[in-house]
C-alpha positions in Angstrom: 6.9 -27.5 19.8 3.0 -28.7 19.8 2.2 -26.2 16.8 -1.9 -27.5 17.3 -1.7 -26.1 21.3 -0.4 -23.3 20.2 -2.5 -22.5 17.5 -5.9 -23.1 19.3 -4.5 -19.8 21.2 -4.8 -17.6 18.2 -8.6 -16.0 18.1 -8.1 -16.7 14.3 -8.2 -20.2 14.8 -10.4 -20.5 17.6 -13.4 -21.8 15.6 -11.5 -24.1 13.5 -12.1 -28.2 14.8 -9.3 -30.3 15.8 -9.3 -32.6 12.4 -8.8 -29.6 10.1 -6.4 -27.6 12.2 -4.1 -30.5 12.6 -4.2 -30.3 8.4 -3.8 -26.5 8.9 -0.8 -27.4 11.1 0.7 -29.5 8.3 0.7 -26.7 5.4 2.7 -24.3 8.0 6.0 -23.6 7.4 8.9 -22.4 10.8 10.3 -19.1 10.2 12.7 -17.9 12.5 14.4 -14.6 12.5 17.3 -12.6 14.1 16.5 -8.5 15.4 16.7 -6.5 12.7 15.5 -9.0 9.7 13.0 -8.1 7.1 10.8 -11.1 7.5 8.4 -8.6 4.7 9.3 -6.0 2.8 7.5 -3.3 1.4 7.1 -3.8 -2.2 8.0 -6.9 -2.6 5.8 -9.5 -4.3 4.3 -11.7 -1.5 1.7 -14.9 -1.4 2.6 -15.7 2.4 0.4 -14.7 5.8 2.4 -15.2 9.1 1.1 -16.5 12.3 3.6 -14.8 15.3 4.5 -17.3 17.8 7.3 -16.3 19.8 8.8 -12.1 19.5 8.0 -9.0 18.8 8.0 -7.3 15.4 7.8 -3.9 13.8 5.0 -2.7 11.1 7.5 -0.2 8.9 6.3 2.3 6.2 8.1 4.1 4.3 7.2 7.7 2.7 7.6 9.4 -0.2 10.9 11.1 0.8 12.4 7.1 1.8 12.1 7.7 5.4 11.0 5.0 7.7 8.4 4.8 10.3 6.9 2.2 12.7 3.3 1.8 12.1 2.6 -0.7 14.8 4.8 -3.2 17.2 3.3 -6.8 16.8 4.4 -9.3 19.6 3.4 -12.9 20.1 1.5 -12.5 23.6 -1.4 -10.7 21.1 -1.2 -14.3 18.5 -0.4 -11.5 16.4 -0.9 -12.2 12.5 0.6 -10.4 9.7 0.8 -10.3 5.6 -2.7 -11.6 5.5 -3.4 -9.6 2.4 -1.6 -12.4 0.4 -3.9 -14.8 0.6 -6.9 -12.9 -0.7 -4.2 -11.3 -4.0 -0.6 -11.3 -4.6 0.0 -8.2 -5.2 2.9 -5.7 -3.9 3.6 -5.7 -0.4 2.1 -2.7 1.2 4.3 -2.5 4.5 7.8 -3.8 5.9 7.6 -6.4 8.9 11.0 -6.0 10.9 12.2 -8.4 13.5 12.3 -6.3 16.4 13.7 -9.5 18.7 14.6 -13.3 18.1 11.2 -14.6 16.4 9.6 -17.2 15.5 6.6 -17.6 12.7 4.6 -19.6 10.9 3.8 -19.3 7.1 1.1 -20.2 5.1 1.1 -19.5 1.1 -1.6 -18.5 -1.1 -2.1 -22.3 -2.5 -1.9 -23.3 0.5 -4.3 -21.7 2.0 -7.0 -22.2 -1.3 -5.7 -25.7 -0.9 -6.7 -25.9 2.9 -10.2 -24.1 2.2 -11.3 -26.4 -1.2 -10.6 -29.3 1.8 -12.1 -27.7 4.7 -14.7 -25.0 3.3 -16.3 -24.4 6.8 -12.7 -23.9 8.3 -11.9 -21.8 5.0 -14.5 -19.4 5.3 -13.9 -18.8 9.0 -10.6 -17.7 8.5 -11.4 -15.6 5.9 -13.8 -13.9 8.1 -11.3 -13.5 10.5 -9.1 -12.2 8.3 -11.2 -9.7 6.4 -12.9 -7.9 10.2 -8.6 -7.3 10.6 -8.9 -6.1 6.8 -12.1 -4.0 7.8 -10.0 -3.0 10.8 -6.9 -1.6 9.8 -8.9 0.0 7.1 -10.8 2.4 9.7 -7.9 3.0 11.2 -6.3 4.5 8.2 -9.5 6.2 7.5 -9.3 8.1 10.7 -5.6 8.6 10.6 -6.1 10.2 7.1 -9.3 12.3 8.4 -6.6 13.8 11.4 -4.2 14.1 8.8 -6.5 16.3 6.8 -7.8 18.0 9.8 -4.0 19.5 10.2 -3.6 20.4 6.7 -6.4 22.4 6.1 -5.9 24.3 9.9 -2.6 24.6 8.7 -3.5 26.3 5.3 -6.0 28.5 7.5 -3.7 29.8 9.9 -1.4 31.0 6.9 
């Protein structure tokens, strides 16, 4: 597979010139996955950001009474990108990525990645950007989701 057509697809990547992509290219590592594999899993340690190049997978949290829920559904036709978080820290990981079909990924680790932006600053900091206004993002998203969330409780409490 021509990993460098491929790539020039994802909006991530868009900006990134042809010399430093093909070096991009180079640090990626295949994944592929059968339906129903964890490819992340909440909690675990993780230093690893996935690029989605062929499937479809699930965003899974769990609550605080173990049950499971889908978040999102991730497929390849959006150059979906997950577990980006690990390359800014290593810390826990905050949701579950389930295969929901065959996939297909490609993995970059932390080093990497600092390895890849020491090399190609410009290219570095673009990604980053990319990365953090999906950061940004989600985070708004949560913020709103809590906000309803909220909103119920408190007409809940009042109709009481």
């Amino acid at each position: 597979m021509d990993y460098l057509k491929v790539l020039k697809a994802f909006p991530m990547l868009a900006k990134i010139d042809d010399e430093a992509l093909l070096v991009f290219t180079g640090m990626l590592r295949e994944v592929r996955t059968y339906a129903g594999m964890n490819i992340i899993s909440e909690g675990d340690d993780g230093d690893e950001m996935y690029i989605l190049v062929e499937g479809t997978v699930d965003i899974i949290k769990t609550t605080v009474f173990g049950d499971e829920f889908v978040c999102a559904t991730l497929d390849a036709d959006m150059h979906a990108i997950f577990g980006e978080m690990a390359l800014i820290d290593k810390d826990k990981r905050s949701a579950t990525v389930r295969a929901k079909t065959e996939c297909m990924a490609l993995a970059i680790d932390n080093k990497s990645f600092d390895d890849f932006s020491s090399r190609f600053p410009k290219a570095g900091v673009e990604l980053l950007k990319f990365i953090n206004m999906n950061l940004v993002r989600n985070l708004r998203t949560e913020n709103e989701n809590l906000n309803m969330v909220y909103q119920a409780l408190i007409e809940e409490i009042e109709s009481c």
